[in-house]
C-alpha positions as CSV (number, residue, x, y, z in Angstrom):
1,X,215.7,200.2,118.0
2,X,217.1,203.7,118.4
3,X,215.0,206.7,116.8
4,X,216.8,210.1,116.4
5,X,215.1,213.1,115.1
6,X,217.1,216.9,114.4
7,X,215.1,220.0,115.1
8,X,216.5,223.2,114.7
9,X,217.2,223.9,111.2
10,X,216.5,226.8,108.8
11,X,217.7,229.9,107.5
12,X,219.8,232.1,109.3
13,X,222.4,235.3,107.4
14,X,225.9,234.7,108.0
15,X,227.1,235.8,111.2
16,X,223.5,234.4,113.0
17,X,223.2,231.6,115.4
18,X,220.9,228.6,115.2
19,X,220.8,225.6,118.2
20,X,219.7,222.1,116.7
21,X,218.5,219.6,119.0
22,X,218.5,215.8,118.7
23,X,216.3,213.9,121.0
24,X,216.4,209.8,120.6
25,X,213.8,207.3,121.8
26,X,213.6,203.5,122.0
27,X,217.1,203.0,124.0
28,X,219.3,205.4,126.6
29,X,221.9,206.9,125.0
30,X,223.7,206.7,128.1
31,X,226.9,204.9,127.8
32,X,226.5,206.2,123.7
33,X,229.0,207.9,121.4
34,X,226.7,210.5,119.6
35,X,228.1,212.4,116.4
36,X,226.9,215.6,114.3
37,X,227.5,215.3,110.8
38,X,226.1,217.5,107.5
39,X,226.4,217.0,103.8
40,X,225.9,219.9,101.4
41,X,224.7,219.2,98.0
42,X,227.3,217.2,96.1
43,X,229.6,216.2,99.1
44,X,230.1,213.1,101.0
45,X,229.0,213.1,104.7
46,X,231.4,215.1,107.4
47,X,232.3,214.7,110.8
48,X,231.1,218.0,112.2
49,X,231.5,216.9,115.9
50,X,231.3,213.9,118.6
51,X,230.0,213.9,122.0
52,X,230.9,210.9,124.6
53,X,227.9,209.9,126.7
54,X,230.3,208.4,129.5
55,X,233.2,210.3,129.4
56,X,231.6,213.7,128.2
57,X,234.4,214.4,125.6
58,X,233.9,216.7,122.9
59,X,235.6,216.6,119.4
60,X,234.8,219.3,116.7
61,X,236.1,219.3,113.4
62,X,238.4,222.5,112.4
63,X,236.1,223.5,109.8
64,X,233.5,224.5,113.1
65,X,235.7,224.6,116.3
66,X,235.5,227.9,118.3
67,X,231.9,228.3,116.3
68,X,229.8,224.9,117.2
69,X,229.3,224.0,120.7
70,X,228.1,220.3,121.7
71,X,226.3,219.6,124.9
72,X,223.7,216.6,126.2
73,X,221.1,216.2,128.2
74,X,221.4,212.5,129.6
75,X,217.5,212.9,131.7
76,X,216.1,213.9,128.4
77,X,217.9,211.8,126.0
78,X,218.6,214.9,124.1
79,X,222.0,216.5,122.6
80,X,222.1,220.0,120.8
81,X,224.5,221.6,118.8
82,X,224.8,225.6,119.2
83,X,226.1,227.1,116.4
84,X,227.5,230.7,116.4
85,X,228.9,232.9,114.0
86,X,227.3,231.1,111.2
87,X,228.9,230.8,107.1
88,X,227.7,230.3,104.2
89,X,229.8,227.4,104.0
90,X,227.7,225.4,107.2
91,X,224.9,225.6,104.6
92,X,224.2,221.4,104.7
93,X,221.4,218.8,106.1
94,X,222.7,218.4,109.4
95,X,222.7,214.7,110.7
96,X,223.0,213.4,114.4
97,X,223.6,209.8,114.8
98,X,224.8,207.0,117.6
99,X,228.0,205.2,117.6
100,X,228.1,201.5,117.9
101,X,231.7,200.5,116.2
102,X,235.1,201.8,116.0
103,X,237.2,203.6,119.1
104,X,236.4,206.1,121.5
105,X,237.2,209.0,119.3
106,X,236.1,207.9,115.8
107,X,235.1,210.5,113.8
108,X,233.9,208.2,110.8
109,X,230.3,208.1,109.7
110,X,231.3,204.0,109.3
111,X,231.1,203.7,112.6
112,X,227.9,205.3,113.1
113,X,224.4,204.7,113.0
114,X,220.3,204.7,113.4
115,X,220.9,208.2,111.3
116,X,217.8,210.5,112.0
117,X,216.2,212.5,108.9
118,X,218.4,215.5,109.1
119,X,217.5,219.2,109.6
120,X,218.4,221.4,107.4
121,X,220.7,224.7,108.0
122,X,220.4,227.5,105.5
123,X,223.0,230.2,106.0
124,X,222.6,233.7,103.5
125,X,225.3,235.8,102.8
């Protein structure tokens, strides 16, 4: 019912900035939890950051915070992650999903879904 695609992605040295977008159709995502998560080859998926559609709280992981920034656009159905100062480390597919289980600040991919294709985020040292 809900359709979620990333834009944004590609490669970018370390230091450099990138802004991916995530724009859903099919249902509001008012009301919505949304999460940004990535997995880099090998890994399991990780919680990157969260974004509450009704109370507008963020949550970023320590691995990003002061770096990532996580902002929505109710009208547009859209929410983008701006990321700064960029490591070779953020090099992952980058996933934005909706929440429909667990509490208010869940950061477990469990408790998310309707998972969009990913964009992937390059970062050269």
């Amino acid at each position: 019912q809900v359709q979620l695609v990333e834009s944004g992605g590609g490669l970018v040295q370390a230091g450099g900035s990138l802004r991916l977008s995530c724009t859903a159709s099919g249902r509001s995502l008012i009301n919505y939890n949304l999460g940004w998560f990535r997995r880099a080859p090998g890994k399991e998926r990780e919680f990157v950051a969260r974004i509450g559609w009704s109370n507008a709280m963020t949550y970023y992981s320590d691995s990003v915070k002061g770096r990532f920034t996580y902002s929505r656009n109710n009208a547009k159905n859209t929410v983008y992650l701006q990321m700064n100062s960029l490591k070779p480390e953020d090099t992952a597919v980058y996933y934005c999903a909706v929440q429909f289980s667990g509490g208010a600040t869940s950061t477990q991919a469990r408790d998310f879904g309707s998972w969009g294709q990913g964009t992937q985020v390059t970062v050269s040292t």
